[in-house]
C-alpha positions as CSV (number, residue, x, y, z in Angstrom):
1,X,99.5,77.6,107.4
2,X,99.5,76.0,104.1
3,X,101.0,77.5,101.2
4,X,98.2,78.0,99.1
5,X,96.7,79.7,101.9
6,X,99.9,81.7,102.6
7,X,99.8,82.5,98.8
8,X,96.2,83.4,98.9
9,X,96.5,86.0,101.8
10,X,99.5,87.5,100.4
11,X,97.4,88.2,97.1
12,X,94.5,89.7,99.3
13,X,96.7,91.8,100.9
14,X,98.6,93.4,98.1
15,X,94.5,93.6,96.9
16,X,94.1,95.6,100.3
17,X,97.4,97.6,99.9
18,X,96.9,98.5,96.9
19,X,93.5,99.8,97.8
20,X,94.7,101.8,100.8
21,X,96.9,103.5,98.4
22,X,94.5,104.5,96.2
23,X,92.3,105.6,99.3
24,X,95.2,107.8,100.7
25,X,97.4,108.7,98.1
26,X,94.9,109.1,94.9
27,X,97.2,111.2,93.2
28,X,100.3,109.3,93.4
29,X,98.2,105.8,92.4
30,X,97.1,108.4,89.1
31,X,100.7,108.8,88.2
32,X,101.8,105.0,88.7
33,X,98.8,104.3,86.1
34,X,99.4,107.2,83.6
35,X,96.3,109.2,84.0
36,X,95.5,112.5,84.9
37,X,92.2,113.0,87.1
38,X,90.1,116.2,86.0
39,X,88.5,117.9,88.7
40,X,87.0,116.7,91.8
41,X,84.8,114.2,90.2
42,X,88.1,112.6,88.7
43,X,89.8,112.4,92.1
44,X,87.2,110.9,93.9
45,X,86.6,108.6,90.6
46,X,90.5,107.1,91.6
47,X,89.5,107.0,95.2
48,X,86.4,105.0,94.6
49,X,87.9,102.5,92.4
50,X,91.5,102.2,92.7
51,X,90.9,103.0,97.0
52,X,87.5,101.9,97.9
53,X,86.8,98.8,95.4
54,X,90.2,97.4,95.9
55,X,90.4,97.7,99.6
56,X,86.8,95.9,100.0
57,X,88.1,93.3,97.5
58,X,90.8,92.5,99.3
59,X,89.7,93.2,102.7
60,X,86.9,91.0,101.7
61,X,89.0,88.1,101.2
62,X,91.1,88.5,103.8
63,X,88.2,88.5,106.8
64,X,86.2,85.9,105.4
65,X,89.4,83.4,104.0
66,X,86.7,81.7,101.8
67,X,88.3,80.1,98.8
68,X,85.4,81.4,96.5
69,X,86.5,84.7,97.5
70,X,90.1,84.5,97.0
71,X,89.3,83.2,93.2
72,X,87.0,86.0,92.6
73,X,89.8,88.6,93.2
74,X,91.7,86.6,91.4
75,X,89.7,86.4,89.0
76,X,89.0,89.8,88.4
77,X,93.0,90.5,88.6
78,X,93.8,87.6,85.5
79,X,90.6,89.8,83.7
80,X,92.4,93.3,84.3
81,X,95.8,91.4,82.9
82,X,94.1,89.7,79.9
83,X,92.3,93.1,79.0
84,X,95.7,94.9,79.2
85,X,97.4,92.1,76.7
86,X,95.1,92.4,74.6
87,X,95.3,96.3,74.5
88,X,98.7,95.9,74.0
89,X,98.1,93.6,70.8
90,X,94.9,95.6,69.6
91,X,96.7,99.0,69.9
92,X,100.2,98.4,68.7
93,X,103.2,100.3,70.6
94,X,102.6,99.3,73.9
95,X,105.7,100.0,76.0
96,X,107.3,98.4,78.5
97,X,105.5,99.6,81.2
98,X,101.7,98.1,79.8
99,X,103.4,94.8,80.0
100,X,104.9,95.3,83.7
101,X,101.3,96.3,84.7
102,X,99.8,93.4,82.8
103,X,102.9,90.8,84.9
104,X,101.8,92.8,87.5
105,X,98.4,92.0,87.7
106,X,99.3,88.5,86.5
107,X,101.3,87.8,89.2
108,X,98.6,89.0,92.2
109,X,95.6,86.9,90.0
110,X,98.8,83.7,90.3
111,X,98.8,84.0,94.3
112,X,95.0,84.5,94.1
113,X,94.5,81.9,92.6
114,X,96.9,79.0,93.6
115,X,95.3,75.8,94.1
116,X,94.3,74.7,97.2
């Protein structure tokens, strides 16, 4: 397998993972991210995004290994990383852990989108 495609997997399938998590463990995905679901509505609010969208994203990817594919979830993880930069220049006192996330999410969007 080639690397970019090595690379490429790798990032759907901490996509995937990440969305299982969020499936399974809702509640410990809410305290990774700092928030605090309210009700049932906010529960099944982390399940459908943080579970269901990520695990289709990535599960996406990973069945139909299509290179437009792989750059759309990358895409759309360089977009959550930029948004969270700019928060933490918009909003001043970000910590430490806003600009983990944002490496984070850099980092997945990097193996995402690897040339090929």
């Amino acid at each position: 397998m080639e690397l970019a495609h090595l690379l490429h997997n790798l990032g759907a399938l901490v996509t995937l993972g990440m969305g299982g998590l969020g499936l399974l463990r809702p509640l410990a995905v809410a305290r990774l991210i700092g928030l605090q679901p309210e009700g049932r509505l906010g529960l099944s609010e982390l399940r459908a995004t943080y579970g269901g969208l990520f695990g289709a994203l990535g599960a996406f990817a990973l069945a139909t290994r299509d290179e437009v594919a792989f750059t759309l979830v990358g895409a759309a993880w360089l977009g959550a990383a930029a948004a969270r930069v700019a928060d933490a220049f918009l909003v001043h006192g970000a910590n430490r852990s806003v600009w983990r996330a944002a490496l984070f999410e850099a980092g997945v969007a990097i193996l995402l989108l690897a040339p090929a």
